[in-house]
mmCIF entry with sequence, helices, sheets and N, C-alpha, C, O atoms, coordinates in Angstrom:
data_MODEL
# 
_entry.id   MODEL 
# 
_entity.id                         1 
_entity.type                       polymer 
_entity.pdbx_number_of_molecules   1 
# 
_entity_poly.entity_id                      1 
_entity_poly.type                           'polypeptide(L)' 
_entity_poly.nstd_linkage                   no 
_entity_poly.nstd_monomer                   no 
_entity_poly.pdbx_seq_one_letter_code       
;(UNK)(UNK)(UNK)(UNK)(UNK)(UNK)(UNK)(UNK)(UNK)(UNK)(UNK)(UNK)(UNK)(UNK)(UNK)(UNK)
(UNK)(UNK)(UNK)(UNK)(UNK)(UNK)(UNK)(UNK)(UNK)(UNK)(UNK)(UNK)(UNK)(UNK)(UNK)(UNK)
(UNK)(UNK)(UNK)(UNK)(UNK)(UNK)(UNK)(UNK)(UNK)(UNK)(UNK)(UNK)(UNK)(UNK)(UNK)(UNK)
(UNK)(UNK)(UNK)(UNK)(UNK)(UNK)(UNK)
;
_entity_poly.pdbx_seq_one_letter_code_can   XXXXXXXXXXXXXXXXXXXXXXXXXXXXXXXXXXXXXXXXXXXXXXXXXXXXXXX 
_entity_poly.pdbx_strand_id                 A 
# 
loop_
_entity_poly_seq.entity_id 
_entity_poly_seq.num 
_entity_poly_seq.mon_id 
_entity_poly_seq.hetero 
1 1  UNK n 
1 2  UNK n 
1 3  UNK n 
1 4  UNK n 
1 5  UNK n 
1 6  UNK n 
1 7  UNK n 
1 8  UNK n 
1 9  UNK n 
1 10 UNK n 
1 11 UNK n 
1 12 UNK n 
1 13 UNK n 
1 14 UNK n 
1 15 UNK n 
1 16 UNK n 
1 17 UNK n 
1 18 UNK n 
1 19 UNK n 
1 20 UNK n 
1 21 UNK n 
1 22 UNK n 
1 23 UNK n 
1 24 UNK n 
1 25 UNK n 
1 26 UNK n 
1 27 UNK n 
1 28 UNK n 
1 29 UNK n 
1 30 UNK n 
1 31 UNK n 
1 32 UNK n 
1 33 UNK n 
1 34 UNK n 
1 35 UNK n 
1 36 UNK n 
1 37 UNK n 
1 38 UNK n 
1 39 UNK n 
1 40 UNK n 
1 41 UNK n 
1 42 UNK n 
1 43 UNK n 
1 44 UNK n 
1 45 UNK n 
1 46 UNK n 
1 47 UNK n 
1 48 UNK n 
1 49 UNK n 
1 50 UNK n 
1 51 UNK n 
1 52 UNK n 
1 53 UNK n 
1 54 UNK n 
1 55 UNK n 
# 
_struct_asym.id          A 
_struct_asym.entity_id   1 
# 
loop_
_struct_conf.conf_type_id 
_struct_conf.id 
_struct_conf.pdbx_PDB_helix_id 
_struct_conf.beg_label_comp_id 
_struct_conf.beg_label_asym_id 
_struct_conf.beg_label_seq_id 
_struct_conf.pdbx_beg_PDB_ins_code 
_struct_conf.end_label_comp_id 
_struct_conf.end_label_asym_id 
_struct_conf.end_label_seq_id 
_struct_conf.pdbx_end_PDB_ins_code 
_struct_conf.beg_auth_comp_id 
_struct_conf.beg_auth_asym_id 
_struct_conf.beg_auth_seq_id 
_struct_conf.end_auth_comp_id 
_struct_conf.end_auth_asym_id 
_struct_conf.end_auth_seq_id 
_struct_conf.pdbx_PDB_helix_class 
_struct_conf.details 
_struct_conf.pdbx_PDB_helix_length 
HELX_P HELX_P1 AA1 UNK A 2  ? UNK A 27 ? UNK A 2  UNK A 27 1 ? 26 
HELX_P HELX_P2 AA2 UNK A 36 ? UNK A 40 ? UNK A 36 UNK A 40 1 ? 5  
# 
_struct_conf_type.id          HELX_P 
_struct_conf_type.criteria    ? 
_struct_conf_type.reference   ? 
# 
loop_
_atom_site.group_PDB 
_atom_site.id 
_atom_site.type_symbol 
_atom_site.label_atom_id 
_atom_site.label_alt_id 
_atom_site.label_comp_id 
_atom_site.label_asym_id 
_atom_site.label_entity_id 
_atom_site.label_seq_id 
_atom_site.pdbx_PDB_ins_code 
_atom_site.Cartn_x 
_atom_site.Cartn_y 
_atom_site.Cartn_z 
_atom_site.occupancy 
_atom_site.B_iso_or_equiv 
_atom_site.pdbx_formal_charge 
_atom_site.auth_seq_id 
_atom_site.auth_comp_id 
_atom_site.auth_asym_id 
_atom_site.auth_atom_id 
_atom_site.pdbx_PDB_model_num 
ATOM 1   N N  . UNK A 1 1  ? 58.651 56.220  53.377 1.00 0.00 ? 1  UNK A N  1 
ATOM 2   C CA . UNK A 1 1  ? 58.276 55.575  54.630 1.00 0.00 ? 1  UNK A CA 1 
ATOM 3   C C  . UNK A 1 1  ? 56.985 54.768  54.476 1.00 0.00 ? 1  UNK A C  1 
ATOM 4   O O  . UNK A 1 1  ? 56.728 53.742  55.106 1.00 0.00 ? 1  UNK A O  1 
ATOM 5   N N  . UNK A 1 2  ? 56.235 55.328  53.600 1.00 0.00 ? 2  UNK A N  1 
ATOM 6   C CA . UNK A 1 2  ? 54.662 54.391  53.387 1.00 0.00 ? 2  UNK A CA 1 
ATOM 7   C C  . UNK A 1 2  ? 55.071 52.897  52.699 1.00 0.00 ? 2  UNK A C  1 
ATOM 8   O O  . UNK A 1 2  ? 54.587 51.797  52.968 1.00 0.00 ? 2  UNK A O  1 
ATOM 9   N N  . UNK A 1 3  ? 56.060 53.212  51.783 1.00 0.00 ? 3  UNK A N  1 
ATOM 10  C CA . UNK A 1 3  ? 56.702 51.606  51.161 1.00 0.00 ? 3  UNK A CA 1 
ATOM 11  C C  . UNK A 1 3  ? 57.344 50.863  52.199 1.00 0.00 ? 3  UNK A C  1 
ATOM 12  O O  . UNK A 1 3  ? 57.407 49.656  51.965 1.00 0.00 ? 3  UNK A O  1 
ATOM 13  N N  . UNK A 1 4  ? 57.775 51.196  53.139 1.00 0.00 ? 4  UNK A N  1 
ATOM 14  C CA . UNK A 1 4  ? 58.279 49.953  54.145 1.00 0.00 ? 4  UNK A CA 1 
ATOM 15  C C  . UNK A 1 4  ? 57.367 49.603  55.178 1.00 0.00 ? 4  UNK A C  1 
ATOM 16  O O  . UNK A 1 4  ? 57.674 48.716  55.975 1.00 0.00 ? 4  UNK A O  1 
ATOM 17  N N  . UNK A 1 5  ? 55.918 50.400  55.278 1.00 0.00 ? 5  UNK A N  1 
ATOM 18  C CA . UNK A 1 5  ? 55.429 49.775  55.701 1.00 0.00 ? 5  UNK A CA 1 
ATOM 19  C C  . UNK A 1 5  ? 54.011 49.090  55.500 1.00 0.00 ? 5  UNK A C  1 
ATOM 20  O O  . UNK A 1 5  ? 53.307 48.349  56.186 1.00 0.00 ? 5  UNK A O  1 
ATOM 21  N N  . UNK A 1 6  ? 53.890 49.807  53.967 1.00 0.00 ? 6  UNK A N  1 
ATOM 22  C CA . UNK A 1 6  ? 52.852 48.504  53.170 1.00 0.00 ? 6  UNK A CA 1 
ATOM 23  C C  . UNK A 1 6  ? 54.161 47.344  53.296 1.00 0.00 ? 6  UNK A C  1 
ATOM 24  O O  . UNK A 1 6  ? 53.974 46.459  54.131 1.00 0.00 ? 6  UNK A O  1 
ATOM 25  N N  . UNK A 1 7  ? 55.253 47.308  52.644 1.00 0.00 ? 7  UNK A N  1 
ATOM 26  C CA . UNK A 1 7  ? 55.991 45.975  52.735 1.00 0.00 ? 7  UNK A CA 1 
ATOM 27  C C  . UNK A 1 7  ? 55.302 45.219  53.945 1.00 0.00 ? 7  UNK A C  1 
ATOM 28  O O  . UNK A 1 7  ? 54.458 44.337  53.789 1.00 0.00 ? 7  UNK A O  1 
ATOM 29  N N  . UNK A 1 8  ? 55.791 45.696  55.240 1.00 0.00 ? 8  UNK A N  1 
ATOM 30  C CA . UNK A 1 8  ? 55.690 44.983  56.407 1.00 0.00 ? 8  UNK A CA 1 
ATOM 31  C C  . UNK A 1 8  ? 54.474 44.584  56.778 1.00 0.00 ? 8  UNK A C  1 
ATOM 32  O O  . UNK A 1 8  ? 54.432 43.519  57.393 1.00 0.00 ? 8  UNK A O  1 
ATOM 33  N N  . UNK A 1 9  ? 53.198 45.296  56.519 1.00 0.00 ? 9  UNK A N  1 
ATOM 34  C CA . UNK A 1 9  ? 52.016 44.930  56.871 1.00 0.00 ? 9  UNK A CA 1 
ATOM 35  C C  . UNK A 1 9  ? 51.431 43.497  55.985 1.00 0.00 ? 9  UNK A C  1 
ATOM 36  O O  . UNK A 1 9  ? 50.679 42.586  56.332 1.00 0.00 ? 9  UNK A O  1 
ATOM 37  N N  . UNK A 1 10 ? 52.200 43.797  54.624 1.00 0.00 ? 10 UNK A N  1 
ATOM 38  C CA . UNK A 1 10 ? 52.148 42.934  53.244 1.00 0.00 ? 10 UNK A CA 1 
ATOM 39  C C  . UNK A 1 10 ? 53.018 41.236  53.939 1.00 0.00 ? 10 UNK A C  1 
ATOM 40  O O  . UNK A 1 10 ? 52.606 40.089  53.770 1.00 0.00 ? 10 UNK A O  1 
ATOM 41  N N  . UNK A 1 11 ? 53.881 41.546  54.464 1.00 0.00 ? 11 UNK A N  1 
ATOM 42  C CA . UNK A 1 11 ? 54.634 40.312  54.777 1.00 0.00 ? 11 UNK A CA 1 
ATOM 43  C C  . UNK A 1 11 ? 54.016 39.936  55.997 1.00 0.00 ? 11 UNK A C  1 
ATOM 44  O O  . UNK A 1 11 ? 53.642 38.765  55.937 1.00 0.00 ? 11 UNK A O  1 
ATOM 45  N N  . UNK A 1 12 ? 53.732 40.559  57.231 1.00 0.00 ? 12 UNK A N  1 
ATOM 46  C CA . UNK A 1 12 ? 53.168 40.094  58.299 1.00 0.00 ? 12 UNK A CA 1 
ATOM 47  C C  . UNK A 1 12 ? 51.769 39.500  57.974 1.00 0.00 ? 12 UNK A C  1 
ATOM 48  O O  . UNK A 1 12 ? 51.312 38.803  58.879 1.00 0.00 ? 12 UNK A O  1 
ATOM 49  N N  . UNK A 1 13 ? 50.800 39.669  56.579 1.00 0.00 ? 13 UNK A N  1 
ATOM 50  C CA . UNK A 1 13 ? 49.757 39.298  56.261 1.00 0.00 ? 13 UNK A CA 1 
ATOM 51  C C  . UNK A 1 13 ? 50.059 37.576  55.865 1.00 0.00 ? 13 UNK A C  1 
ATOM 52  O O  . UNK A 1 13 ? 49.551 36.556  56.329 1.00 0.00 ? 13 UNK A O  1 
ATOM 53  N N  . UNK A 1 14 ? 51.226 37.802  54.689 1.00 0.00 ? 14 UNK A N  1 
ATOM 54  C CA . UNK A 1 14 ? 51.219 36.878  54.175 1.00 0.00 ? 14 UNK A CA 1 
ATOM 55  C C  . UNK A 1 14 ? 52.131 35.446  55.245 1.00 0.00 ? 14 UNK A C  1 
ATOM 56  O O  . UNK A 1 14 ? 51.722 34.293  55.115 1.00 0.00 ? 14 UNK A O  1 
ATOM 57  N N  . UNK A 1 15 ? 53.000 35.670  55.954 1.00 0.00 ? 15 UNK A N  1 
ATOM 58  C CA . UNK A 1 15 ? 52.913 35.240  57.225 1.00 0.00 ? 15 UNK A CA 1 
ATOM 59  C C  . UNK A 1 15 ? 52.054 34.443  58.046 1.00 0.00 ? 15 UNK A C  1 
ATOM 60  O O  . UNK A 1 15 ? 52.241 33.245  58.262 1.00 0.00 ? 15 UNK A O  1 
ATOM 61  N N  . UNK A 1 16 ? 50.770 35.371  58.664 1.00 0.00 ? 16 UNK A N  1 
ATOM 62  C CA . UNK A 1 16 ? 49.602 34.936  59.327 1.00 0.00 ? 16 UNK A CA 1 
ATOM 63  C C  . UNK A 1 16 ? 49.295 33.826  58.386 1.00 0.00 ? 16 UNK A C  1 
ATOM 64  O O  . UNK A 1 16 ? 49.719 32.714  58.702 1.00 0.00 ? 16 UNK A O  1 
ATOM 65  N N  . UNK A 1 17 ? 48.525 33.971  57.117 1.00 0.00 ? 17 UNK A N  1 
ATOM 66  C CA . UNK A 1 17 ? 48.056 33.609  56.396 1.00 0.00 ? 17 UNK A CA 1 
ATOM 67  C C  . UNK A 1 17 ? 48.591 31.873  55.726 1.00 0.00 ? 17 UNK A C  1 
ATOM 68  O O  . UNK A 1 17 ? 47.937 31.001  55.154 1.00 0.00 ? 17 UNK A O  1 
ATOM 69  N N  . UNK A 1 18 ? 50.296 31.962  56.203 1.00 0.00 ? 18 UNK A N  1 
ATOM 70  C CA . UNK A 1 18 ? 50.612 30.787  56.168 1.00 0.00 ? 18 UNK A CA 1 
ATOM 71  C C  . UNK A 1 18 ? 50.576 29.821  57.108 1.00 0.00 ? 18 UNK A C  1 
ATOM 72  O O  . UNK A 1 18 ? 50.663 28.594  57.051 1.00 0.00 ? 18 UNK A O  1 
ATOM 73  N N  . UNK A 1 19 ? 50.420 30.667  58.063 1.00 0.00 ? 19 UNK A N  1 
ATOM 74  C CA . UNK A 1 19 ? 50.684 29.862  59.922 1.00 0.00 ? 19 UNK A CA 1 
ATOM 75  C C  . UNK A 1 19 ? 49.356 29.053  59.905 1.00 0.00 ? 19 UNK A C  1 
ATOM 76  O O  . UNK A 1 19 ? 49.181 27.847  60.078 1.00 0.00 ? 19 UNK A O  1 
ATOM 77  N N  . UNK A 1 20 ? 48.136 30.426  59.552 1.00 0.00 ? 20 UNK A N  1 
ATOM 78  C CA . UNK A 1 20 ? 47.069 29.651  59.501 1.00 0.00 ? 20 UNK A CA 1 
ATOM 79  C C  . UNK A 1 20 ? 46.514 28.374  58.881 1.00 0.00 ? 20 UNK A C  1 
ATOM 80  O O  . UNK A 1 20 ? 45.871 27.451  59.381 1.00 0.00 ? 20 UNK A O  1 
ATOM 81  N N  . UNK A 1 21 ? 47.077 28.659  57.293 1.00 0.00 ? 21 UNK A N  1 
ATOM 82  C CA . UNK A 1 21 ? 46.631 27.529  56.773 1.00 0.00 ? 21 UNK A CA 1 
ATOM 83  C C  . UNK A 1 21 ? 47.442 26.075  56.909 1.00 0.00 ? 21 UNK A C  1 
ATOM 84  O O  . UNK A 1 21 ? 46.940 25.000  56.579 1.00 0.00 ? 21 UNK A O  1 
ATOM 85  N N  . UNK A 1 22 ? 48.931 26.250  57.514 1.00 0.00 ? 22 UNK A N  1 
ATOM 86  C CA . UNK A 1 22 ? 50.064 25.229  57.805 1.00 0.00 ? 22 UNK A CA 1 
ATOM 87  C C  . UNK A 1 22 ? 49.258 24.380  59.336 1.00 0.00 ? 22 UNK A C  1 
ATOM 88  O O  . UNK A 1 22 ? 49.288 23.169  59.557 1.00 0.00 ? 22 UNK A O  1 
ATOM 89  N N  . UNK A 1 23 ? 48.646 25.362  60.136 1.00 0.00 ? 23 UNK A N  1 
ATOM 90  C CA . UNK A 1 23 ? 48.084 24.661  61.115 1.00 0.00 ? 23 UNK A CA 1 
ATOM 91  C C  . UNK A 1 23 ? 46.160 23.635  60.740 1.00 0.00 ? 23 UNK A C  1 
ATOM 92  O O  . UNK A 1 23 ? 45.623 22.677  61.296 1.00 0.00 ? 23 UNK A O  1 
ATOM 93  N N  . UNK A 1 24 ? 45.810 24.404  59.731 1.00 0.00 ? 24 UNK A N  1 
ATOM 94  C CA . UNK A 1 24 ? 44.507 23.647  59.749 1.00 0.00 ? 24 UNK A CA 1 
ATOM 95  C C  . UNK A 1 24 ? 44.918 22.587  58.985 1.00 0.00 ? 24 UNK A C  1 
ATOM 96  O O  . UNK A 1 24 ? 44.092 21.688  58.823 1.00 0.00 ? 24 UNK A O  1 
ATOM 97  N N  . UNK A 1 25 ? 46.140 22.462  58.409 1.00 0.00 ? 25 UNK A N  1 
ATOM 98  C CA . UNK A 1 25 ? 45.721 21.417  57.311 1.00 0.00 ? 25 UNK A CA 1 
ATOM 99  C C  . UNK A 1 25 ? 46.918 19.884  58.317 1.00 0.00 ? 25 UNK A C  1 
ATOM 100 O O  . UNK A 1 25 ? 47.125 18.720  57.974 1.00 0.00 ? 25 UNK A O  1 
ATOM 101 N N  . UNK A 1 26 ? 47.454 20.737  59.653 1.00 0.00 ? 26 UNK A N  1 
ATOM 102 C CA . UNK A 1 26 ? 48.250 19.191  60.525 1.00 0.00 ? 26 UNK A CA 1 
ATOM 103 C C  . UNK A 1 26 ? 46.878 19.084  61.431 1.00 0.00 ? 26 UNK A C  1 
ATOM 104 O O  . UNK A 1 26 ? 46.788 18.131  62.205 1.00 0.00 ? 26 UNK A O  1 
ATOM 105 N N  . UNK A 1 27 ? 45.772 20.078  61.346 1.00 0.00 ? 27 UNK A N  1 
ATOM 106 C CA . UNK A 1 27 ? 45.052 19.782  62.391 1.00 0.00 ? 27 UNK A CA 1 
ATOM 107 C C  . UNK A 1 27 ? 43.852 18.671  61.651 1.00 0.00 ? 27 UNK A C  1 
ATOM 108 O O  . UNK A 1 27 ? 43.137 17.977  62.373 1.00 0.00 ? 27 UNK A O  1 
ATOM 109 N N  . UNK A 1 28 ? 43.771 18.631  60.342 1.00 0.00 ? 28 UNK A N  1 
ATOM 110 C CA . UNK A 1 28 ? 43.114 17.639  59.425 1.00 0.00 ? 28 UNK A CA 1 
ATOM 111 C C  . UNK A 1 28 ? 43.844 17.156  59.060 1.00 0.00 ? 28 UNK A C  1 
ATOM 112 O O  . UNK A 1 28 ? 43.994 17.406  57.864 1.00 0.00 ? 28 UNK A O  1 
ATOM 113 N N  . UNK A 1 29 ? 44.611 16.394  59.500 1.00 0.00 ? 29 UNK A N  1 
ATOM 114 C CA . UNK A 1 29 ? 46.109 15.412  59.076 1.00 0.00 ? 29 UNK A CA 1 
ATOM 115 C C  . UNK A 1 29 ? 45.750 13.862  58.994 1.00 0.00 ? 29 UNK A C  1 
ATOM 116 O O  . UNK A 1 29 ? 46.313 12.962  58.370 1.00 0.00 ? 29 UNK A O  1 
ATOM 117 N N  . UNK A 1 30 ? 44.517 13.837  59.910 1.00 0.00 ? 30 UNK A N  1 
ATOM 118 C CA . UNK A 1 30 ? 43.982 12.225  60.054 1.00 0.00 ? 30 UNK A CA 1 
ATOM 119 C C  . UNK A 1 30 ? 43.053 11.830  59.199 1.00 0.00 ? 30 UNK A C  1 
ATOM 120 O O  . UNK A 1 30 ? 42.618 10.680  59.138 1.00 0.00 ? 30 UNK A O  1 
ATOM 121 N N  . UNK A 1 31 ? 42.609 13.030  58.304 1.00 0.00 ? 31 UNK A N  1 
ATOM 122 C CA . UNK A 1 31 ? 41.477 12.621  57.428 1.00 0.00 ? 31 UNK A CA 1 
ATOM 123 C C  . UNK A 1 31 ? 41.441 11.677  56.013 1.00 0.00 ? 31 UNK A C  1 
ATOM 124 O O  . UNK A 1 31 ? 42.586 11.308  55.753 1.00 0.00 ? 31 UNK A O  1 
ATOM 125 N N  . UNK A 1 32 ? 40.596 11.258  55.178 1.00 0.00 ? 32 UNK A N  1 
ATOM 126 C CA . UNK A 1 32 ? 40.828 10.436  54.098 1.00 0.00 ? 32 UNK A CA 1 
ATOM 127 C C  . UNK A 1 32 ? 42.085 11.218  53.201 1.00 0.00 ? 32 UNK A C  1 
ATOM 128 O O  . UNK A 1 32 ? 43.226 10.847  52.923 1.00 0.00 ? 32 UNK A O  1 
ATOM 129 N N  . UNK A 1 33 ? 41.430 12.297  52.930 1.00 0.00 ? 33 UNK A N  1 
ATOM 130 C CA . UNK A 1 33 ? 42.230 12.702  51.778 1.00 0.00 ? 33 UNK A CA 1 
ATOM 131 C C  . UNK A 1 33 ? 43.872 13.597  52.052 1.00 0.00 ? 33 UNK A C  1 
ATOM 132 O O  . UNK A 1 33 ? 43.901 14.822  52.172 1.00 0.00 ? 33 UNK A O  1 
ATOM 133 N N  . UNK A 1 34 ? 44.816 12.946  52.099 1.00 0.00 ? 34 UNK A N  1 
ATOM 134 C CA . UNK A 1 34 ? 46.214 13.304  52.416 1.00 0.00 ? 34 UNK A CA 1 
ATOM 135 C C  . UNK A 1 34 ? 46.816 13.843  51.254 1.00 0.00 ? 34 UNK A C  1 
ATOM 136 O O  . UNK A 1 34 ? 46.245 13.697  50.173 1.00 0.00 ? 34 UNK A O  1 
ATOM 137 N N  . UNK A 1 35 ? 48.176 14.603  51.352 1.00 0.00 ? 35 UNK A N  1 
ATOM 138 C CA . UNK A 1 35 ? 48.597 14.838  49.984 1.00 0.00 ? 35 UNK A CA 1 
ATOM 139 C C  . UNK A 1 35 ? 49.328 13.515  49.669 1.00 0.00 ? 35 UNK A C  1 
ATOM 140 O O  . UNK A 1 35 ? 49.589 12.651  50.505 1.00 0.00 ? 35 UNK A O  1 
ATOM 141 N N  . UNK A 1 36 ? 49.654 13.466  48.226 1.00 0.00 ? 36 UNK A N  1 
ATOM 142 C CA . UNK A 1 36 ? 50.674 11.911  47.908 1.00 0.00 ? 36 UNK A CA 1 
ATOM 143 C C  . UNK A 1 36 ? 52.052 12.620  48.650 1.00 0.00 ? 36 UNK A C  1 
ATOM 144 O O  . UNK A 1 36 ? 52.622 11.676  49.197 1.00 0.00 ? 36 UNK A O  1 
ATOM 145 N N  . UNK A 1 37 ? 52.859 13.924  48.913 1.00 0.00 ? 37 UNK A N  1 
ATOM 146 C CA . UNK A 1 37 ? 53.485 13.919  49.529 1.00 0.00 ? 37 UNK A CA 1 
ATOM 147 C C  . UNK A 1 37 ? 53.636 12.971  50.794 1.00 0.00 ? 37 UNK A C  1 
ATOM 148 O O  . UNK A 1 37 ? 54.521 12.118  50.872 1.00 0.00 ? 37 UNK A O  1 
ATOM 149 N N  . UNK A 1 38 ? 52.728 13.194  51.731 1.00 0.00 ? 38 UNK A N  1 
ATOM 150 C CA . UNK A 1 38 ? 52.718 12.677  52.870 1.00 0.00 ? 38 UNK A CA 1 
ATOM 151 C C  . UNK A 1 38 ? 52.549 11.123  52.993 1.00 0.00 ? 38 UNK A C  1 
ATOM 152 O O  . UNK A 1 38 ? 52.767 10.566  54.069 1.00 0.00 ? 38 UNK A O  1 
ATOM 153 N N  . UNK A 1 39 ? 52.173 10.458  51.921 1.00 0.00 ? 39 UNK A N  1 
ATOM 154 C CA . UNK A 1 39 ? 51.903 9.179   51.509 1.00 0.00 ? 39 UNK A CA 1 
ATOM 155 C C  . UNK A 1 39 ? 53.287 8.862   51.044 1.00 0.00 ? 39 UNK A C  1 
ATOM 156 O O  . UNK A 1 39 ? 53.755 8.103   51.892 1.00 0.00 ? 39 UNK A O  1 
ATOM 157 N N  . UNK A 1 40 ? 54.281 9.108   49.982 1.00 0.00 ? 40 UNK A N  1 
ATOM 158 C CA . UNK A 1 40 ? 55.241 8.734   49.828 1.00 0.00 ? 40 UNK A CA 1 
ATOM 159 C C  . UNK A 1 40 ? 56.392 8.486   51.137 1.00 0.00 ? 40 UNK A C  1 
ATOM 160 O O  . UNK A 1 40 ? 57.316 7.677   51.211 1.00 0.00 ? 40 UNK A O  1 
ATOM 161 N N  . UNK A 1 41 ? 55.949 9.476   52.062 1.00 0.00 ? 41 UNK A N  1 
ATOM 162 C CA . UNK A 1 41 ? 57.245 9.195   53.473 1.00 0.00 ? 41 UNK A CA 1 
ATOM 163 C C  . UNK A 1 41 ? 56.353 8.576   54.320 1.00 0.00 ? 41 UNK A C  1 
ATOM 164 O O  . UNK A 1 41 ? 56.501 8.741   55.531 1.00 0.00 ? 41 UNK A O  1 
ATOM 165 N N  . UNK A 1 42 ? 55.560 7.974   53.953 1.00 0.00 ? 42 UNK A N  1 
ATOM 166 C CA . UNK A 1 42 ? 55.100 6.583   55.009 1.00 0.00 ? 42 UNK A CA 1 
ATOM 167 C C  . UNK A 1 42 ? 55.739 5.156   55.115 1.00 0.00 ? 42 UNK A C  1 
ATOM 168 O O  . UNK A 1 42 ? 55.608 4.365   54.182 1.00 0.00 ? 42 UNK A O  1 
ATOM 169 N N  . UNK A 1 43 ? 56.325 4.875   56.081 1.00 0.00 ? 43 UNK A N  1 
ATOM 170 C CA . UNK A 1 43 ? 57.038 3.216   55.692 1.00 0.00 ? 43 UNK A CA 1 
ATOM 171 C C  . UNK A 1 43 ? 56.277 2.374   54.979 1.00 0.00 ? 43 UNK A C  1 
ATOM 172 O O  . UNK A 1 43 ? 55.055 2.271   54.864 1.00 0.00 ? 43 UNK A O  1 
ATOM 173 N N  . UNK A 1 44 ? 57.029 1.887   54.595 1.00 0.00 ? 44 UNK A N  1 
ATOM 174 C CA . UNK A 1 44 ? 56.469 0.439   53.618 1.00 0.00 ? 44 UNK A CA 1 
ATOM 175 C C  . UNK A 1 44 ? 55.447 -0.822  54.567 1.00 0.00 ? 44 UNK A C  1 
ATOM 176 O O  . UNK A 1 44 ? 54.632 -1.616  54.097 1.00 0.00 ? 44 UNK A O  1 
ATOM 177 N N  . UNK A 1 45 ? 55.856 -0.631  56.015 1.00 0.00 ? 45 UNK A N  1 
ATOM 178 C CA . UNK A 1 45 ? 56.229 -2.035  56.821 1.00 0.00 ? 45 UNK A CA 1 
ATOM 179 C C  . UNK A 1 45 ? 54.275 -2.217  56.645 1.00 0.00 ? 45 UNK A C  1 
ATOM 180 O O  . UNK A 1 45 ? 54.001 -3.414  56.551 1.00 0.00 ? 45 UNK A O  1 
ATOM 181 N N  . UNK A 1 46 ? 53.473 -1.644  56.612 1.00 0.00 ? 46 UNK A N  1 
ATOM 182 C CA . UNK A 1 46 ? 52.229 -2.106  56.001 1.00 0.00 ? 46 UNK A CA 1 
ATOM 183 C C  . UNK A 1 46 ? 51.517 -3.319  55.067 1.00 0.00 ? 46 UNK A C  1 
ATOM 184 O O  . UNK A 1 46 ? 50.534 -4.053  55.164 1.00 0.00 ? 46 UNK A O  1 
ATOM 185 N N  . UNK A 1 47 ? 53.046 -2.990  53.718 1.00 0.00 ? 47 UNK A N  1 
ATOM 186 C CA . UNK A 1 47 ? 52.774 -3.846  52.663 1.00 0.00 ? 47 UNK A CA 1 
ATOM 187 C C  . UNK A 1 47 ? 53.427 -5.353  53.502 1.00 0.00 ? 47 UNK A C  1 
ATOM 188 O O  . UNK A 1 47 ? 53.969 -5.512  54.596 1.00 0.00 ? 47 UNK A O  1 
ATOM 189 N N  . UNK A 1 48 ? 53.007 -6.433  52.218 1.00 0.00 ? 48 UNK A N  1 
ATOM 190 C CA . UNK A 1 48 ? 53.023 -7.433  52.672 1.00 0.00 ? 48 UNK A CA 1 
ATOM 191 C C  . UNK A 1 48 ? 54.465 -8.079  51.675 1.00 0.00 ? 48 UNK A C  1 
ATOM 192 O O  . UNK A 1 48 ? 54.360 -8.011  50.450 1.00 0.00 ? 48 UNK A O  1 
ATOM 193 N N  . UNK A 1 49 ? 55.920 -8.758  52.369 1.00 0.00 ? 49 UNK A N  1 
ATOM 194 C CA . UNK A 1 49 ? 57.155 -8.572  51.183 1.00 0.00 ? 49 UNK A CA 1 
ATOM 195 C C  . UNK A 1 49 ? 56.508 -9.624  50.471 1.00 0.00 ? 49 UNK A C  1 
ATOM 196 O O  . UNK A 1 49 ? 55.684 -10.391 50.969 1.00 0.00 ? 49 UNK A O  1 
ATOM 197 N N  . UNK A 1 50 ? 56.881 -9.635  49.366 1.00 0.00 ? 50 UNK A N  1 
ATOM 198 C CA . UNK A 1 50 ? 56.894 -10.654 48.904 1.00 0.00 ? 50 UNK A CA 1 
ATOM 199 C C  . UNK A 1 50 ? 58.067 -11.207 48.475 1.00 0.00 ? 50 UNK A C  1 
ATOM 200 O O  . UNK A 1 50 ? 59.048 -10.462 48.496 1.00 0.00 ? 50 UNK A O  1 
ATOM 201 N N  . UNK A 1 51 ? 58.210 -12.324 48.092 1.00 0.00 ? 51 UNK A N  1 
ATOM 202 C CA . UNK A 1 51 ? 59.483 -13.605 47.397 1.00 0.00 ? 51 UNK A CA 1 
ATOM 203 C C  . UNK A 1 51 ? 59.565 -13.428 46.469 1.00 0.00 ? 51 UNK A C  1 
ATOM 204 O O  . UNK A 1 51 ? 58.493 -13.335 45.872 1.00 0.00 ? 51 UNK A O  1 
ATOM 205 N N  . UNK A 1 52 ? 60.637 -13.280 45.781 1.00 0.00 ? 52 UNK A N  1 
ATOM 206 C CA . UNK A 1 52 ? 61.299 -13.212 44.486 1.00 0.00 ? 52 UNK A CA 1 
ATOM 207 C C  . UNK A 1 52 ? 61.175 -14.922 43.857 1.00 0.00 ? 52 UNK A C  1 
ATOM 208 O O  . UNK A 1 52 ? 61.352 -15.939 44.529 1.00 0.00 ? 52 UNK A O  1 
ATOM 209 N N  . UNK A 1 53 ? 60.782 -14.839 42.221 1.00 0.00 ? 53 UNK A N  1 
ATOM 210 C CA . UNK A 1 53 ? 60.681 -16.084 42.109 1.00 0.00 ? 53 UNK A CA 1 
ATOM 211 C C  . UNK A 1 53 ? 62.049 -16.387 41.499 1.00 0.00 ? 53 UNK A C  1 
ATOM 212 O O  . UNK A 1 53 ? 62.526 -15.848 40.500 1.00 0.00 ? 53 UNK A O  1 
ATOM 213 N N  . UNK A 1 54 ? 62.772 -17.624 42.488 1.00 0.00 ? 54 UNK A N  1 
ATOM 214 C CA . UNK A 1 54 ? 63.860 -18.084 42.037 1.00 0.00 ? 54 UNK A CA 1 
ATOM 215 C C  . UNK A 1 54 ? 63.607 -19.320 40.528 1.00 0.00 ? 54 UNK A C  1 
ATOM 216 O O  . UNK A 1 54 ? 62.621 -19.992 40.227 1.00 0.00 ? 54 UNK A O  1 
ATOM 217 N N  . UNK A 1 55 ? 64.976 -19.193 39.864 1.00 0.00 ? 55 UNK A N  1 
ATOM 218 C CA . UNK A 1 55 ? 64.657 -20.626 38.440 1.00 0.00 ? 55 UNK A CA 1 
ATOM 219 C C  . UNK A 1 55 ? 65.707 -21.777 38.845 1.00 0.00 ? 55 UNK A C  1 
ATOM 220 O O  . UNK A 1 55 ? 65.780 -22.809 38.179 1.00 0.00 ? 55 UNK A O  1 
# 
């Protein structure tokens, strides 16, 4: 009975522990440094197209 509930105290820790850090890091979401994750699923429509050079 003590192993199921170190388990549970063990998982409800590690749990908290994700909520917490999943929320500080959308709550610093606007800052300079982003992951390149979050940079790769940004649209393109920023860049400027350019023209293909025709011959």
């Amino acid at each position: 009975m003590n192993v199921l509930l170190l388990t549970v105290f063990l998982s409800m820790l590690l749990a908290s522990l994700f909520l917490l850090f999943f929320l500080r890091e959308r709550r610093n979401q606007n800052t300079f440094f982003n992951s390149p994750e979050q940079d790769a699923l940004r649209p393109f429509d920023v860049e400027t197209p350019k023209n293909a050079l025709r011959r």
